[in-house]
N, C-alpha and C positions, 0 to 999 in steps of 0.2 A: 330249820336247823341253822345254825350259827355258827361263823367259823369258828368259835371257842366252847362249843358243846363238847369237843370232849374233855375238855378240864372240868364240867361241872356232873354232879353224880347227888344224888338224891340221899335226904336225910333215911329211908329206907334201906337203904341197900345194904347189903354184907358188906363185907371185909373181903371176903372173895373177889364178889363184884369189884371192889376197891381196885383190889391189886391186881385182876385182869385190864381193868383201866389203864392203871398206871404201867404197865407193859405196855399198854399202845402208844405212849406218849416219847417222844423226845426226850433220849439222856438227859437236854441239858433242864429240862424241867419238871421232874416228878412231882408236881404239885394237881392235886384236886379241890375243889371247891364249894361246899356241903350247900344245900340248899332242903329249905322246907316247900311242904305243900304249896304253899305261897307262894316259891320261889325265891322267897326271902333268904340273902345268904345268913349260915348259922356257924360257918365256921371252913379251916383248912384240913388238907390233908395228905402228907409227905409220905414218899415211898420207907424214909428213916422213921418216920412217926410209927407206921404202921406194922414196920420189922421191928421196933421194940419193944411193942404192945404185946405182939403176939408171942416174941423172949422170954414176956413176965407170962402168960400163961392163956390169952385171949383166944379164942377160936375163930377158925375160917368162919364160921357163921353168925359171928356178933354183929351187932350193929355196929356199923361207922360211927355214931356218936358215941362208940366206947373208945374211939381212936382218936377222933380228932380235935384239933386245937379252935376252941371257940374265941380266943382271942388274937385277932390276925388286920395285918395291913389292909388300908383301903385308901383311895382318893373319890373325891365325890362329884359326879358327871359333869355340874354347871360349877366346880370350884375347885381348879385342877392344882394342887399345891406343889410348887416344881422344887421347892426346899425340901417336903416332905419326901417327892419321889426320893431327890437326891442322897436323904439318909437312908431308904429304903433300900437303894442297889447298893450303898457303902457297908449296908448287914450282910448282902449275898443273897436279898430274896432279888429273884429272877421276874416272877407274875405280880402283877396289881393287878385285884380285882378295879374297876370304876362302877361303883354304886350309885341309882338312881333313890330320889327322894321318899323311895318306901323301900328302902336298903334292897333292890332286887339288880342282877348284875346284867349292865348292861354294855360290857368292852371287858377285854383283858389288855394289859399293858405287858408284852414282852422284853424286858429291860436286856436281854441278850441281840435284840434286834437292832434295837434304841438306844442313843445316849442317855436320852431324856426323853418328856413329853410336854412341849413348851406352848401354851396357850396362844400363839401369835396367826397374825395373818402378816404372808409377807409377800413384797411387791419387789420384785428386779428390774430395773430399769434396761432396755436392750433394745431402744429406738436411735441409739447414735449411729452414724456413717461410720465412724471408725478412720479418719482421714488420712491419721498418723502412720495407719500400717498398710497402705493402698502401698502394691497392686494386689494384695493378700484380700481386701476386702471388696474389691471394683463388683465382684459380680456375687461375694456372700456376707452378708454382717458377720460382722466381729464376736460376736457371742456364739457362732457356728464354727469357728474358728476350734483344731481338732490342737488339745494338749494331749500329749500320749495319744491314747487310742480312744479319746471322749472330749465331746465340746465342752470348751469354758465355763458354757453357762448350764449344762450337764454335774460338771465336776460342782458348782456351786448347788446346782436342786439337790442331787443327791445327797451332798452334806447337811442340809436343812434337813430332807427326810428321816435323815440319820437324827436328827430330836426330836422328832414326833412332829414335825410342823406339815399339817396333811394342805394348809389352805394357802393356795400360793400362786402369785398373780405375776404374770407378764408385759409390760408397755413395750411394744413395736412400733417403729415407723419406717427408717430404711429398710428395703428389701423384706418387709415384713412379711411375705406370702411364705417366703425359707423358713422363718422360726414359726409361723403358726402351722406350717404343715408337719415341722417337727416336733409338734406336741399335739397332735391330732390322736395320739395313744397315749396313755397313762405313763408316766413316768415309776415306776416301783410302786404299779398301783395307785397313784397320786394323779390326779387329773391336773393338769396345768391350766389357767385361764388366761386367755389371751387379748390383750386389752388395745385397742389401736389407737395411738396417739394421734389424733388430725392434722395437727402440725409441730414442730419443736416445740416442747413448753417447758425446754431448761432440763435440768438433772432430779424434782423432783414436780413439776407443775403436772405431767398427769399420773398423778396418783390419786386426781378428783376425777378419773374418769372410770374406777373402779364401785360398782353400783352397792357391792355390797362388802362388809367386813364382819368375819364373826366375835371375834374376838376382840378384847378392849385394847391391844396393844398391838401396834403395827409398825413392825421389820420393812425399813426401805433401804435396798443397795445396789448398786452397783453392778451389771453383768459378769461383767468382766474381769472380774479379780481374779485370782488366783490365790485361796489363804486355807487356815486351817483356826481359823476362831474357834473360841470354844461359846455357841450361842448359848447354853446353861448358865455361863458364870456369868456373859452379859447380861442377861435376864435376870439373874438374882442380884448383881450390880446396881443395877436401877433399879428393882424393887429396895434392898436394902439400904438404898439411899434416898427411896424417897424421890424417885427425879422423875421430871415430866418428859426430858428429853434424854437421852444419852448417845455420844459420837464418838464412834471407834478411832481412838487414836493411834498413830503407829511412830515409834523412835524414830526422829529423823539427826545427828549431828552431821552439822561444818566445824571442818578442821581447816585452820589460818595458817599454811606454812611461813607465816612472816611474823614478825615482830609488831604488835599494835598499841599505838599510843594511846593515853588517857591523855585526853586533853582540856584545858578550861580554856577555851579561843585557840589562841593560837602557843601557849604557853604547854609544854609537854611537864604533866603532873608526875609519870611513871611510863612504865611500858612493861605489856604482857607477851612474853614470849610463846608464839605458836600456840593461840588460845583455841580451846574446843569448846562449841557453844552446842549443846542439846535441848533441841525442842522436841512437841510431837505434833505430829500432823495429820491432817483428816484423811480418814482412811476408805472414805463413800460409803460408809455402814450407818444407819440411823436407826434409833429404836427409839419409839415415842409414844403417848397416849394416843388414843382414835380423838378421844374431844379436844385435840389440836387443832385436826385436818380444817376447822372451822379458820384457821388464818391462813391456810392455803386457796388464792384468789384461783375462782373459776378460769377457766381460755386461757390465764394470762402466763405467757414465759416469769416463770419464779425456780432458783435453784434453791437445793438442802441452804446452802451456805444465805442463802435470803432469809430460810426459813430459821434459821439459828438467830438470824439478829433480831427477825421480831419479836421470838421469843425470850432472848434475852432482854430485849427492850419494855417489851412485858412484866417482864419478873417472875418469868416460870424459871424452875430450876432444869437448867440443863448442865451435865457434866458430863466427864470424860471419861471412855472405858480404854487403859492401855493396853493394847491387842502385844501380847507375849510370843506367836506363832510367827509363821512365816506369811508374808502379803506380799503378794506384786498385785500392781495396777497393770494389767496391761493393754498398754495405749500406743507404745512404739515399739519397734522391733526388739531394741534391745530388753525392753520387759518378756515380749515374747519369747524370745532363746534364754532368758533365764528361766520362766516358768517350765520350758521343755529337758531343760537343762534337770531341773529337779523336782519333775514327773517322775525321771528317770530311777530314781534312788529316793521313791517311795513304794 
Protein backbone atom coordinates (compact mmCIF):
# COMPACT_ATOMS: atom_id res chain seq x y z
CA UNK A 1 0.00 0.00 0.00
CA UNK A 2 1.01 3.55 -0.94
CA UNK A 3 1.07 6.57 0.90
CA UNK A 4 -1.78 7.90 -1.53
CA UNK A 5 -4.06 4.66 -1.64
CA UNK A 6 -6.44 6.37 0.04
CA UNK A 7 -7.16 8.99 -2.64
CA UNK A 8 -7.63 6.09 -5.26
CA UNK A 9 -10.95 3.85 -5.22
CA UNK A 10 -11.83 1.55 -7.88
CA UNK A 11 -14.01 1.83 -11.00
CA UNK A 12 -16.36 -0.69 -9.11
CA UNK A 13 -17.19 0.74 -6.15
CA UNK A 14 -20.40 2.47 -4.99
CA UNK A 15 -21.16 5.90 -4.19
CA UNK A 16 -21.38 4.75 -0.81
CA UNK A 17 -18.01 3.37 -0.82
CA UNK A 18 -17.10 6.80 -2.40
CA UNK A 19 -18.25 8.90 0.32
CA UNK A 20 -17.18 6.61 3.32
CA UNK A 21 -13.74 7.45 1.64
CA UNK A 22 -14.06 10.85 1.20
CA UNK A 23 -14.77 11.17 5.13
CA UNK A 24 -11.56 9.73 5.82
CA UNK A 25 -9.80 12.17 3.91
CA UNK A 26 -8.48 15.56 4.93
CA UNK A 27 -10.90 18.80 4.59
CA UNK A 28 -8.45 20.25 2.65
CA UNK A 29 -8.67 17.66 -0.08
CA UNK A 30 -11.96 15.68 -0.87
CA UNK A 31 -10.64 14.58 -4.00
CA UNK A 32 -10.61 10.64 -5.18
CA UNK A 33 -9.29 9.10 -7.99
CA UNK A 34 -11.14 6.36 -10.25
CA UNK A 35 -9.18 3.66 -11.43
CA UNK A 36 -9.95 0.54 -13.68
CA UNK A 37 -9.07 -3.07 -13.55
CA UNK A 38 -5.96 -2.14 -15.02
CA UNK A 39 -5.32 0.36 -12.66
CA UNK A 40 -5.38 2.65 -15.40
CA UNK A 41 -6.78 6.18 -14.13
CA UNK A 42 -10.42 6.74 -15.71
CA UNK A 43 -11.22 9.62 -14.15
CA UNK A 44 -11.91 12.19 -10.68
CA UNK A 45 -14.05 12.39 -7.92
CA UNK A 46 -15.09 15.34 -5.51
CA UNK A 47 -16.99 15.25 -2.38
CA UNK A 48 -19.12 18.49 -4.37
CA UNK A 49 -19.29 16.07 -7.51
CA UNK A 50 -20.76 13.42 -5.65
CA UNK A 51 -23.53 15.70 -3.31
CA UNK A 52 -24.87 16.98 -6.61
CA UNK A 53 -25.23 13.89 -8.26
CA UNK A 54 -27.08 12.40 -5.62
CA UNK A 55 -29.47 16.11 -5.42
CA UNK A 56 -30.42 15.13 -9.08
CA UNK A 57 -31.75 11.89 -7.91
CA UNK A 58 -28.63 9.00 -8.05
CA UNK A 59 -28.56 6.40 -5.34
CA UNK A 60 -26.11 5.26 -2.63
CA UNK A 61 -25.62 2.25 -4.65
CA UNK A 62 -24.73 3.46 -8.18
CA UNK A 63 -21.67 3.25 -9.58
CA UNK A 64 -19.07 5.81 -9.32
CA UNK A 65 -18.82 6.20 -12.85
CA UNK A 66 -22.27 7.80 -12.80
CA UNK A 67 -20.37 10.54 -10.61
CA UNK A 68 -17.35 11.08 -11.70
CA UNK A 69 -15.52 13.55 -13.87
CA UNK A 70 -13.60 11.55 -16.80
CA UNK A 71 -11.91 14.71 -17.78
CA UNK A 72 -9.33 15.65 -15.06
CA UNK A 73 -5.69 17.23 -14.59
CA UNK A 74 -2.58 15.12 -14.91
CA UNK A 75 1.35 15.72 -15.20
CA UNK A 76 3.38 12.88 -16.70
CA UNK A 77 6.21 11.06 -14.32
CA UNK A 78 9.31 11.60 -16.75
CA UNK A 79 7.80 15.12 -18.12
CA UNK A 80 6.95 17.27 -15.04
CA UNK A 81 5.36 20.42 -16.52
CA UNK A 82 5.89 23.33 -13.87
CA UNK A 83 3.77 25.87 -16.08
CA UNK A 84 1.13 23.34 -16.35
CA UNK A 85 1.28 22.73 -12.44
CA UNK A 86 1.27 26.43 -11.96
CA UNK A 87 -2.22 26.94 -13.88
CA UNK A 88 -3.51 23.96 -12.03
CA UNK A 89 -3.16 25.34 -8.33
CA UNK A 90 -4.22 29.02 -9.94
CA UNK A 91 -7.93 26.77 -10.74
CA UNK A 92 -7.82 25.70 -6.76
CA UNK A 93 -7.18 22.02 -7.67
CA UNK A 94 -5.23 20.94 -4.71
CA UNK A 95 -4.10 16.91 -6.13
CA UNK A 96 -2.25 16.06 -9.29
CA UNK A 97 -2.34 12.92 -10.06
CA UNK A 98 1.49 11.93 -11.95
CA UNK A 99 0.84 9.42 -14.57
CA UNK A 100 3.16 6.74 -15.64
CA UNK A 101 3.45 5.71 -19.52
CA UNK A 102 0.32 3.39 -19.37
CA UNK A 103 -1.59 6.31 -17.74
CA UNK A 104 -1.52 4.19 -14.12
CA UNK A 105 -0.74 6.64 -11.03
CA UNK A 106 2.15 6.46 -9.74
CA UNK A 107 2.66 9.85 -7.09
CA UNK A 108 0.10 12.40 -5.94
CA UNK A 109 1.22 15.89 -5.92
CA UNK A 110 -0.18 17.90 -2.75
CA UNK A 111 -0.26 21.49 -3.93
CA UNK A 112 -1.51 22.41 -0.31
CA UNK A 113 1.94 21.11 0.99
CA UNK A 114 3.91 22.47 -2.16
CA UNK A 115 4.67 25.59 -3.86
CA UNK A 116 5.44 23.85 -6.78
CA UNK A 117 7.04 20.68 -8.04
CA UNK A 118 10.20 21.76 -9.87
CA UNK A 119 12.37 19.15 -11.75
CA UNK A 120 15.80 20.35 -10.32
CA UNK A 121 18.67 18.75 -8.63
CA UNK A 122 20.20 21.21 -6.24
CA UNK A 123 23.65 21.55 -4.68
CA UNK A 124 24.42 24.13 -1.65
CA UNK A 125 27.68 25.06 -1.37
CA UNK A 126 28.65 25.04 2.68
CA UNK A 127 32.51 24.22 2.62
CA UNK A 128 33.63 27.89 3.56
CA UNK A 129 35.32 28.76 7.04
CA UNK A 130 33.16 31.64 7.30
CA UNK A 131 36.33 33.92 8.36
CA UNK A 132 34.29 37.15 8.40
CA UNK A 133 32.17 36.07 11.36
CA UNK A 134 34.96 34.26 13.66
CA UNK A 135 34.56 33.89 16.75
CA UNK A 136 30.84 32.74 15.80
CA UNK A 137 32.44 30.17 13.49
CA UNK A 138 36.15 29.07 15.25
CA UNK A 139 34.54 25.86 16.37
CA UNK A 140 31.05 25.62 14.02
CA UNK A 141 30.62 26.46 10.18
CA UNK A 142 28.53 28.99 9.20
CA UNK A 143 25.63 27.30 7.63
CA UNK A 144 25.06 25.71 11.32
CA UNK A 145 24.89 29.14 12.34
CA UNK A 146 21.01 29.27 14.29
CA UNK A 147 18.61 32.35 12.57
CA UNK A 148 15.76 32.23 14.94
CA UNK A 149 15.34 28.99 16.25
CA UNK A 150 16.77 27.01 12.76
CA UNK A 151 20.10 26.93 10.93
CA UNK A 152 20.67 29.11 7.80
CA UNK A 153 21.29 26.35 5.77
CA UNK A 154 17.95 24.54 7.43
CA UNK A 155 16.03 27.80 6.64
CA UNK A 156 17.27 27.39 2.88
CA UNK A 157 16.45 23.28 2.47
CA UNK A 158 13.28 23.81 3.84
CA UNK A 159 12.28 26.34 1.31
CA UNK A 160 13.54 24.27 -1.59
CA UNK A 161 11.33 21.35 -0.06
CA UNK A 162 8.65 23.74 -0.15
CA UNK A 163 8.82 23.28 -4.34
CA UNK A 164 8.90 19.85 -4.69
CA UNK A 165 12.79 19.67 -4.93
CA UNK A 166 13.17 16.12 -3.16
CA UNK A 167 17.22 15.87 -4.71
CA UNK A 168 19.45 17.92 -2.84
CA UNK A 169 23.21 17.92 -2.45
CA UNK A 170 25.66 19.34 0.07
CA UNK A 171 29.59 20.30 -0.52
CA UNK A 172 31.42 20.36 3.08
CA UNK A 173 34.81 21.01 3.93
CA UNK A 174 35.37 23.18 7.06
CA UNK A 175 34.29 21.33 10.12
CA UNK A 176 32.56 19.12 7.86
CA UNK A 177 31.89 16.19 10.40
CA UNK A 178 29.01 19.17 12.25
CA UNK A 179 27.00 19.44 9.00
CA UNK A 180 27.28 15.71 7.82
CA UNK A 181 26.14 14.70 11.19
CA UNK A 182 23.31 17.15 10.94
CA UNK A 183 21.84 15.60 8.11
CA UNK A 184 22.36 12.08 9.13
CA UNK A 185 18.24 12.08 9.32
CA UNK A 186 16.06 13.18 6.61
CA UNK A 187 15.29 16.63 6.57
CA UNK A 188 11.05 16.72 5.96
CA UNK A 189 11.38 13.49 4.77
CA UNK A 190 14.17 14.46 2.18
CA UNK A 191 17.40 12.81 2.58
CA UNK A 192 20.27 15.30 2.23
CA UNK A 193 23.68 14.10 0.44
CA UNK A 194 26.64 14.98 1.70
CA UNK A 195 29.45 15.64 -0.72
CA UNK A 196 33.16 16.26 0.82
CA UNK A 197 35.16 18.71 -0.95
CA UNK A 198 39.00 17.53 -0.76
CA UNK A 199 40.14 20.87 -0.85
CA UNK A 200 38.86 24.44 -1.64
CA UNK A 201 37.83 24.41 -5.23
CA UNK A 202 36.21 28.13 -5.29
CA UNK A 203 32.41 28.89 -4.99
CA UNK A 204 31.37 26.50 -7.57
CA UNK A 205 34.46 23.71 -8.58
CA UNK A 206 32.97 20.84 -6.46
CA UNK A 207 29.99 20.39 -7.87
CA UNK A 208 31.90 17.80 -10.12
CA UNK A 209 32.23 15.85 -7.15
CA UNK A 210 28.61 14.96 -7.08
CA UNK A 211 28.30 11.26 -8.92
CA UNK A 212 24.97 11.56 -9.81
CA UNK A 213 22.16 14.18 -11.02
CA UNK A 214 18.58 13.26 -12.04
CA UNK A 215 17.38 15.87 -13.39
CA UNK A 216 18.30 18.07 -16.51
CA UNK A 217 18.58 21.26 -14.56
CA UNK A 218 20.78 21.98 -11.82
CA UNK A 219 20.20 24.74 -8.87
CA UNK A 220 23.65 25.84 -7.46
CA UNK A 221 23.70 28.24 -4.34
CA UNK A 222 25.02 29.56 -1.70
CA UNK A 223 24.51 28.24 2.01
CA UNK A 224 24.25 30.99 3.57
CA UNK A 225 21.79 33.27 2.32
CA UNK A 226 19.16 34.18 3.90
CA UNK A 227 16.01 35.00 1.10
CA UNK A 228 12.61 34.27 0.19
CA UNK A 229 13.10 33.62 -3.81
CA UNK A 230 10.42 32.47 -5.57
CA UNK A 231 12.24 29.10 -7.33
CA UNK A 232 8.89 28.53 -9.64
CA UNK A 233 9.05 31.94 -11.33
CA UNK A 234 13.00 31.27 -11.55
CA UNK A 235 12.49 28.19 -13.30
CA UNK A 236 9.88 29.33 -15.67
CA UNK A 237 12.21 32.36 -16.26
CA UNK A 238 14.72 30.31 -17.85
CA UNK A 239 12.60 28.05 -19.26
CA UNK A 240 10.57 30.90 -20.96
CA UNK A 241 13.64 32.53 -22.18
CA UNK A 242 15.18 29.99 -23.41
CA UNK A 243 18.49 30.28 -21.30
CA UNK A 244 21.21 27.98 -20.68
CA UNK A 245 22.26 29.76 -17.77
CA UNK A 246 20.47 32.15 -15.37
CA UNK A 247 21.96 34.31 -12.19
CA UNK A 248 19.89 35.68 -9.41
CA UNK A 249 20.21 39.12 -9.37
CA UNK A 250 19.57 41.44 -6.54
CA UNK A 251 19.03 45.59 -6.60
CA UNK A 252 21.92 46.98 -5.55
CA UNK A 253 22.03 51.40 -5.79
CA UNK A 254 24.97 54.04 -4.84
CA UNK A 255 23.85 57.17 -3.87
CA UNK A 256 26.66 60.24 -4.58
CA UNK A 257 26.05 62.93 -1.76
CA UNK A 258 28.16 65.25 -4.03
CA UNK A 259 27.93 66.95 -7.13
CA UNK A 260 29.74 64.97 -10.11
CA UNK A 261 31.31 66.33 -13.05
CA UNK A 262 31.00 65.14 -16.73
CA UNK A 263 33.95 65.69 -17.98
CA UNK A 264 35.98 65.55 -21.60
CA UNK A 265 39.73 65.79 -19.97
CA UNK A 266 40.03 68.14 -17.95
CA UNK A 267 37.21 70.55 -19.30
CA UNK A 268 33.84 70.34 -17.06
CA UNK A 269 30.93 69.68 -19.78
CA UNK A 270 28.03 69.87 -16.94
CA UNK A 271 27.51 68.47 -13.62
CA UNK A 272 25.08 65.99 -11.95
CA UNK A 273 23.95 66.79 -8.74
CA UNK A 274 23.72 63.87 -6.01
CA UNK A 275 23.35 61.19 -8.86
CA UNK A 276 21.94 57.61 -7.94
CA UNK A 277 23.36 54.90 -10.15
CA UNK A 278 21.33 51.39 -9.87
CA UNK A 279 22.94 48.23 -10.76
CA UNK A 280 22.17 44.55 -9.86
CA UNK A 281 24.28 42.10 -8.36
CA UNK A 282 24.90 38.47 -8.11
CA UNK A 283 23.07 37.04 -5.69
CA UNK A 284 25.16 33.30 -5.29
CA UNK A 285 21.98 31.60 -6.90
CA UNK A 286 22.66 29.79 -10.27
CA UNK A 287 20.35 27.70 -12.42
CA UNK A 288 21.89 26.05 -15.39
CA UNK A 289 21.53 23.03 -17.84
CA UNK A 290 23.44 19.69 -16.42
CA UNK A 291 25.16 19.62 -20.25
CA UNK A 292 27.17 22.66 -18.93
CA UNK A 293 28.86 20.82 -15.96
CA UNK A 294 31.10 19.64 -19.03
CA UNK A 295 33.03 23.31 -18.75
CA UNK A 296 33.32 22.88 -15.18
CA UNK A 297 37.30 21.55 -14.94
CA UNK A 298 37.84 18.46 -12.67
CA UNK A 299 40.19 19.31 -9.02
CA UNK A 300 40.68 22.64 -10.23
CA UNK A 301 39.64 25.88 -8.00
CA UNK A 302 36.88 27.51 -10.52
CA UNK A 303 34.17 29.98 -9.18
CA UNK A 304 30.26 30.51 -10.49
CA UNK A 305 31.66 33.94 -11.68
CA UNK A 306 34.50 31.84 -13.91
CA UNK A 307 31.80 29.83 -14.74
CA UNK A 308 29.67 32.78 -16.27
CA UNK A 309 32.50 33.96 -18.42
CA UNK A 310 33.11 30.90 -20.08
CA UNK A 311 29.98 30.57 -20.97
CA UNK A 312 29.48 33.88 -22.00
CA UNK A 313 32.64 33.49 -24.00
CA UNK A 314 30.96 30.48 -25.51
CA UNK A 315 27.78 32.08 -26.62
CA UNK A 316 25.38 30.18 -24.45
CA UNK A 317 22.65 32.30 -23.43
CA UNK A 318 23.00 33.38 -19.91
CA UNK A 319 20.67 35.92 -18.36
CA UNK A 320 19.43 37.53 -15.35
CA UNK A 321 16.67 36.58 -12.92
CA UNK A 322 15.83 39.96 -10.57
CA UNK A 323 15.24 38.46 -7.21
CA UNK A 324 11.98 40.91 -6.00
CA UNK A 325 12.28 39.27 -2.09
CA UNK A 326 14.23 39.97 0.60
CA UNK A 327 18.23 38.40 0.42
CA UNK A 328 21.03 38.78 2.84
CA UNK A 329 24.34 37.34 2.13
CA UNK A 330 25.41 36.52 5.36
CA UNK A 331 29.10 36.75 5.43
CA UNK A 332 29.75 39.54 8.34
CA UNK A 333 28.12 40.31 11.35
CA UNK A 334 26.25 43.00 10.39
CA UNK A 335 24.45 40.70 7.68
CA UNK A 336 23.89 38.34 10.57
CA UNK A 337 21.82 40.79 13.03
CA UNK A 338 19.96 41.91 10.07
CA UNK A 339 18.90 38.30 9.04
CA UNK A 340 17.96 37.75 13.05
CA UNK A 341 16.55 41.13 13.09
CA UNK A 342 13.83 39.92 10.51
CA UNK A 343 13.41 36.27 11.54
CA UNK A 344 11.84 38.14 14.05
CA UNK A 345 8.71 39.56 11.99
CA UNK A 346 8.15 36.66 10.00
Amino acid sequence: MTEYSKYIISNKASIQKALLSLNQLSSEALTLFVIDENEVMIGTLTDGDTRRKLIEGCNLSDSVLSVMNPNFHYVRKNDINVQKIKLIKEKGIVLIPVLDEKNRICQIFNLKKKKSILPLDVVLMAGGKGERLRPLTENMPKPLLLVGDKCIIDHNIDRLIEFGINNINVTVNYLKEQIIDHFRKPRNETRINCITEPCYLGTIGSVKFIETFHNDYILVMNSDLFTNINYEDLFLHFINNNADMSVVAVPYTVSIPYGVFDLDGRNIKGIQEKPVFNYYANAGIYLFKKELLKHIPDNEFFNATDFIDVLVEKGYNVIRFPLTGYWIDIGKHEEYKKAQELVKHM
